[in-house]
DSSP file (Angstrom, degrees, kcal/mol; ACC not computed):
  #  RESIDUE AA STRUCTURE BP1 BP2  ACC     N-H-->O    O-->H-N    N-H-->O    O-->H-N    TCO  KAPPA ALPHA  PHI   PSI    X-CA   Y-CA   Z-CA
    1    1 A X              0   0    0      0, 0.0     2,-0.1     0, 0.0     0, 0.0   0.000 360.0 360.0 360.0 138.4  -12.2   18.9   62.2
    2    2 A X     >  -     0   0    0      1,-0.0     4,-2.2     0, 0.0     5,-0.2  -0.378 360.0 -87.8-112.2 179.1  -13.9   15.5   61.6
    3    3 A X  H  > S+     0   0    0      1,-0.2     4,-1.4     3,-0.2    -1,-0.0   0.790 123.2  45.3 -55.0 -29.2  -17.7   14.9   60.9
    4    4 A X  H  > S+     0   0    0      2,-0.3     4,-1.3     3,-0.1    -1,-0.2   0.846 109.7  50.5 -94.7 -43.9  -18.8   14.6   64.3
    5    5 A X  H  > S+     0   0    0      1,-0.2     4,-1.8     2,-0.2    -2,-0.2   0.704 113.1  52.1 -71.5 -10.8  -17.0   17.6   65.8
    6    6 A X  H  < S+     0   0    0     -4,-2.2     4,-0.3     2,-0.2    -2,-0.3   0.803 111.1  48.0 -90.8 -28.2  -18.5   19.6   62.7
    7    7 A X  H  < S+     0   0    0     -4,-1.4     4,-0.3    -5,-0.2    -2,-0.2   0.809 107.5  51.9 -49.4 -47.1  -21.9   18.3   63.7
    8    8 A X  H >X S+     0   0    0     -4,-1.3     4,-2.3     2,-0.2     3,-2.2   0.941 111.1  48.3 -89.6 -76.7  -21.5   19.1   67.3
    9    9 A X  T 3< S+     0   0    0     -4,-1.8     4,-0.3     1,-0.3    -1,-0.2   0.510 111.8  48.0 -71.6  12.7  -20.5   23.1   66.5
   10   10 A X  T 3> S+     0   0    0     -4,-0.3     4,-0.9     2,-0.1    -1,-0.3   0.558 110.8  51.7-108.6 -13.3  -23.3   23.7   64.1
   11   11 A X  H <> S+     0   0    0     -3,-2.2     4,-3.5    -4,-0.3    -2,-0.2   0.903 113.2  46.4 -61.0 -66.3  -25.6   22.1   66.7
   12   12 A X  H  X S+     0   0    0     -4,-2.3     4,-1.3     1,-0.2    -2,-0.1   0.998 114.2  43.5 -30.4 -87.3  -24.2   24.4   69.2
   13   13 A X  H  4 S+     0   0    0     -4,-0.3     4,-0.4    -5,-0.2    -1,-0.2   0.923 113.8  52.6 -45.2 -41.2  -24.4   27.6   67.1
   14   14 A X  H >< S+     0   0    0     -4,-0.9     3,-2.0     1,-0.2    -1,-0.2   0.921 108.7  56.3 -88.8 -29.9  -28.2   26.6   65.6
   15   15 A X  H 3< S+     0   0    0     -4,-3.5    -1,-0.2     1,-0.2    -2,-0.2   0.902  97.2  61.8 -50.1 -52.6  -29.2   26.3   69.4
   16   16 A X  T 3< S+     0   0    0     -4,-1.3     2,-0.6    -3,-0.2    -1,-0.2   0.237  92.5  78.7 -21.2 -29.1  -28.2   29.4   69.9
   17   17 A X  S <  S-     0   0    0     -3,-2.0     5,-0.1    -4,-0.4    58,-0.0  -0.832  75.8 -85.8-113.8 163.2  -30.7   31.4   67.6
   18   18 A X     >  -     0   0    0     -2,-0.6     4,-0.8     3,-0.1    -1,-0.1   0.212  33.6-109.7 -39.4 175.1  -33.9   32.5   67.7
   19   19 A X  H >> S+     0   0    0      2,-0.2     4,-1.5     3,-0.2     3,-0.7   0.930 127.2  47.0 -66.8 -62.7  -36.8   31.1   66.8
   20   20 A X  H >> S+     0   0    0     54,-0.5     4,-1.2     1,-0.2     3,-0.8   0.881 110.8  55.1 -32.3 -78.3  -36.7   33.9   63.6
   21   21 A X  H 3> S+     0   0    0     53,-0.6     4,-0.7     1,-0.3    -1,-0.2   0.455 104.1  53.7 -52.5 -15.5  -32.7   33.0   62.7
   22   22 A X  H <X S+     0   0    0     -4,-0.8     4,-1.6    -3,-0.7    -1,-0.3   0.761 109.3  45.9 -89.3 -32.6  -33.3   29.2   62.3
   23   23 A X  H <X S+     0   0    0     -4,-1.5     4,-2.2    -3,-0.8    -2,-0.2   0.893 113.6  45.8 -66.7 -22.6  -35.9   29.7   59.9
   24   24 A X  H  < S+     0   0    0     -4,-1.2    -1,-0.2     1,-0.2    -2,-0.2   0.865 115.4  48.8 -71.6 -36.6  -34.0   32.2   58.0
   25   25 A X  H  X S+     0   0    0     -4,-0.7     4,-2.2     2,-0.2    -1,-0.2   0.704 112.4  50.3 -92.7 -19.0  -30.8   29.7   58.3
   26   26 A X  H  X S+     0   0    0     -4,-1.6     4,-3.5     1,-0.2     5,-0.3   0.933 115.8  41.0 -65.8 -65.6  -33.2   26.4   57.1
   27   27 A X  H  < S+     0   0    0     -4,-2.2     4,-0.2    -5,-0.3    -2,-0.2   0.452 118.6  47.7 -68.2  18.4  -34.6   28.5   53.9
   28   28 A X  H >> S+     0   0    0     -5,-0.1     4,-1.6     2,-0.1     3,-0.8   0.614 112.3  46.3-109.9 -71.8  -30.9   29.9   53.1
   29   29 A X  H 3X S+     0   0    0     -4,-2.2     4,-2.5     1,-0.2     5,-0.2   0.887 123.7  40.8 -61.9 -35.3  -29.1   26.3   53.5
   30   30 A X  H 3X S+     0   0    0     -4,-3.5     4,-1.1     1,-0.3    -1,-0.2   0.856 114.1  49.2 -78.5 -23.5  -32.4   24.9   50.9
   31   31 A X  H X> S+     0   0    0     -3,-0.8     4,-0.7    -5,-0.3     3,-0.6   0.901 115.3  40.5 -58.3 -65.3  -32.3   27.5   48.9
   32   32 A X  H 3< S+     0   0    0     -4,-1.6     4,-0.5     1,-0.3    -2,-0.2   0.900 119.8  47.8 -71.6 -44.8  -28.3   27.2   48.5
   33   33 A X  H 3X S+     0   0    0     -4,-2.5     4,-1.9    -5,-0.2    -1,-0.3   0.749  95.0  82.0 -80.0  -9.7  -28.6   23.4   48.2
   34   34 A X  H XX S+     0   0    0     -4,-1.1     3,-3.4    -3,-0.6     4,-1.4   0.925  87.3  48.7 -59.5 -61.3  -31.7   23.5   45.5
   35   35 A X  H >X S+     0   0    0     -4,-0.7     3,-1.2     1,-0.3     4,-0.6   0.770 111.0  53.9 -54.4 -38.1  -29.8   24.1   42.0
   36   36 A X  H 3> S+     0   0    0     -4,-0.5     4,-2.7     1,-0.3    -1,-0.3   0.873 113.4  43.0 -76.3 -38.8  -27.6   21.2   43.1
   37   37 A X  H <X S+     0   0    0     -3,-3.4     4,-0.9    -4,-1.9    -1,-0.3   0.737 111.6  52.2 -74.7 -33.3  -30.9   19.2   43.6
   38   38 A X  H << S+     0   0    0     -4,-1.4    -2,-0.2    -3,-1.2    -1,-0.2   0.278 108.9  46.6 -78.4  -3.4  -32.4   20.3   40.6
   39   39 A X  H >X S+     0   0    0     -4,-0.6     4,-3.2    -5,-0.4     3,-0.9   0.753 118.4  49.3-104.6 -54.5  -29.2   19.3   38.0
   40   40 A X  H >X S+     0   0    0     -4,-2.7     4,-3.3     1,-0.3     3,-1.2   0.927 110.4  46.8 -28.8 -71.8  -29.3   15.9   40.0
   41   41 A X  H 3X S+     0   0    0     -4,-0.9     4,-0.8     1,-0.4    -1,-0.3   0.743 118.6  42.7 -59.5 -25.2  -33.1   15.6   39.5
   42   42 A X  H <4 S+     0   0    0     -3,-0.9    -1,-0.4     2,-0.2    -2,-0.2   0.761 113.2  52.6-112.2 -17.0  -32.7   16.4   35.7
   43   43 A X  H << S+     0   0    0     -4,-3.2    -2,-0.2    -3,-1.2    -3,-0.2   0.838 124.2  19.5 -28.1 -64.0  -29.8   14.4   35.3
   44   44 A X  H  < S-     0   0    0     -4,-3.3    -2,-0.2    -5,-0.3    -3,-0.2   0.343  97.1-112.7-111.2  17.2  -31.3   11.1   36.8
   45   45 A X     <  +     0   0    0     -4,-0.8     2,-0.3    -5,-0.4    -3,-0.2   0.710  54.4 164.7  78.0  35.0  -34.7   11.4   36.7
   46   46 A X        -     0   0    0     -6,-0.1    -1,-0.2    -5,-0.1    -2,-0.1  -0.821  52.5 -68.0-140.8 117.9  -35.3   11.5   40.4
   47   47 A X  S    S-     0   0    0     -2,-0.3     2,-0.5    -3,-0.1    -2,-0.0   0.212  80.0 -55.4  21.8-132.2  -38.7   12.8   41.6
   48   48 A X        -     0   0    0      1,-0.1     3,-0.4     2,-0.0     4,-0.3  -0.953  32.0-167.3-132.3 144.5  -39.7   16.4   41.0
   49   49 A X  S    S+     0   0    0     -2,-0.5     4,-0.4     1,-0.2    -1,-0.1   0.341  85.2  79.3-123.2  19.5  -37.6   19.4   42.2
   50   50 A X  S    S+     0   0    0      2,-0.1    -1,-0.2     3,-0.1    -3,-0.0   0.313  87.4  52.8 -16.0 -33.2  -40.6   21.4   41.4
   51   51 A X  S    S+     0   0    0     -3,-0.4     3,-0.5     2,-0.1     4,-0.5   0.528 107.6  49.6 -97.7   1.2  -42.4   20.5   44.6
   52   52 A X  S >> S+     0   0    0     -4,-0.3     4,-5.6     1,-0.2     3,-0.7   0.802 110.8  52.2 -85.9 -30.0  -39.7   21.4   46.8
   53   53 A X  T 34 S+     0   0    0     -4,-0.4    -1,-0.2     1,-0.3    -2,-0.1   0.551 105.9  51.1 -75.2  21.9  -39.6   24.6   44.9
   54   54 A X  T 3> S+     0   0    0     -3,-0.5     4,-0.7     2,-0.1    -1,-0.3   0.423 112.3  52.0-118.4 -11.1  -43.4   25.3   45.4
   55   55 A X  H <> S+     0   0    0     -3,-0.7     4,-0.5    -4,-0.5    -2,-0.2   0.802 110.8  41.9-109.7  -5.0  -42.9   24.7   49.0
   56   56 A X  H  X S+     0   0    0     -4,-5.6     4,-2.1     2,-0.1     3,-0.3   0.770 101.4  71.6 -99.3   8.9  -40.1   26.9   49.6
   57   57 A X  H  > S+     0   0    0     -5,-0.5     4,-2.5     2,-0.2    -2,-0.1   0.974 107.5  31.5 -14.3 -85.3  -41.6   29.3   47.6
   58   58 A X  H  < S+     0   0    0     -4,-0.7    -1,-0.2     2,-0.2    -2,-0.1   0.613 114.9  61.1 -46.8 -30.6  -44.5   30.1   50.3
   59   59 A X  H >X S+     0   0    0     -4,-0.5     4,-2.2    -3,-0.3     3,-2.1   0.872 102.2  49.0 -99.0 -60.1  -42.3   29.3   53.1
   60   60 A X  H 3X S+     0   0    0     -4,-2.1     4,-1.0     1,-0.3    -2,-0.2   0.821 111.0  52.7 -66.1 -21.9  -39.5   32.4   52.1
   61   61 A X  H 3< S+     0   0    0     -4,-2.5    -1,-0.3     2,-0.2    -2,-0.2   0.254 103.2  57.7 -77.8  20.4  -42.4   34.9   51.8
   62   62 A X  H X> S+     0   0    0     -3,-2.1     3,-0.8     3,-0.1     4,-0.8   0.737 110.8  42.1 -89.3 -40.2  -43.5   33.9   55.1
   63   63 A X  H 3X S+     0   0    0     -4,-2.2     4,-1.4     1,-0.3    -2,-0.2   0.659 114.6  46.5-114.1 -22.9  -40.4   34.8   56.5
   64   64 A X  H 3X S+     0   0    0     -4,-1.0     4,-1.2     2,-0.2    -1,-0.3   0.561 109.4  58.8 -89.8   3.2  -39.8   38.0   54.5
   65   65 A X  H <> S+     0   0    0     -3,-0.8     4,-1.8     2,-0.2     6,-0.3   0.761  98.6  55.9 -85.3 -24.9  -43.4   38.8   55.5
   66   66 A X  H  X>S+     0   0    0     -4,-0.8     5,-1.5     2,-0.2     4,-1.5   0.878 117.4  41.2 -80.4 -47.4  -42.3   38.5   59.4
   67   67 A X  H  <5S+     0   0    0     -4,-1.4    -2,-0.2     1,-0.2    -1,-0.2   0.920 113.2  47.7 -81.1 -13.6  -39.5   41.3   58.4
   68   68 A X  H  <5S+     0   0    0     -4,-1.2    -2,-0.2     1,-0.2    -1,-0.2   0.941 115.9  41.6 -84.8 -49.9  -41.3   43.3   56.4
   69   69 A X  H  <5S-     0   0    0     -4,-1.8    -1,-0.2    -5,-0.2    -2,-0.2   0.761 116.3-111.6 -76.4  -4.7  -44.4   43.5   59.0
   70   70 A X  T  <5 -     0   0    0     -4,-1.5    -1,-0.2    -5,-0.1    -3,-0.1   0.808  46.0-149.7  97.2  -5.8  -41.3   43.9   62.5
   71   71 A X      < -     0   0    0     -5,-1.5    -5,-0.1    -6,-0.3    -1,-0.0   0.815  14.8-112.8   1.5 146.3  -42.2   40.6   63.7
   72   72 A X  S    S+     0   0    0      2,-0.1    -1,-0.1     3,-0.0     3,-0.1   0.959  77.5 114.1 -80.1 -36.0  -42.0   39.8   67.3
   73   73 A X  S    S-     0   0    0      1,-0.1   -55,-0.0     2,-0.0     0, 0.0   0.142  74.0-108.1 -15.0 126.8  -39.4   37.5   67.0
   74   74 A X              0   0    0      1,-0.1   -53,-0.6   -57,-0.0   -54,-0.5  -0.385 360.0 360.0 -74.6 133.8  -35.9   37.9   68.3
   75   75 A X              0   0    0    -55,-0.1    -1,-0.1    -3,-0.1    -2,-0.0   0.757 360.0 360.0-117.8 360.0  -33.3   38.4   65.5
């Protein structure tokens, strides 16, 4: 599978969830890419990986706040 056809079936599949299951699947892929982003950033001195981690901070208790309270959102 080349770049484009991997593009194309992950486009497919994120069309495909809810509203709920793409946010969960944004803050899972930043979440998995941060340490990588934080050894970069403290390696080369490249911005602060402190403000992405104060804004997904807020952003993954929103979203565990939507399961804990039953949301209406499809999951």
């Amino acid at each position: 599978m080349n770049w484009t056809e991997y593009r194309e079936q992950l486009t497919k599949n994120v069309d495909r969830l809810s509203s709920h299951q793409k946010l969960k699947f944004a803050i899972e892929v930043c979440e998995k890419l941060f340490p990588d982003y934080k050894t970069f950033q403290e390696e080369y001195k490249w911005r602060n990986a402190n403000l992405i981690a104060d804004g997904l901070a807020p952003v993954s208790r929103t979203q565990m706040d939507l399961v804990l309270m039953k949301s209406p959102f499809e999951y």
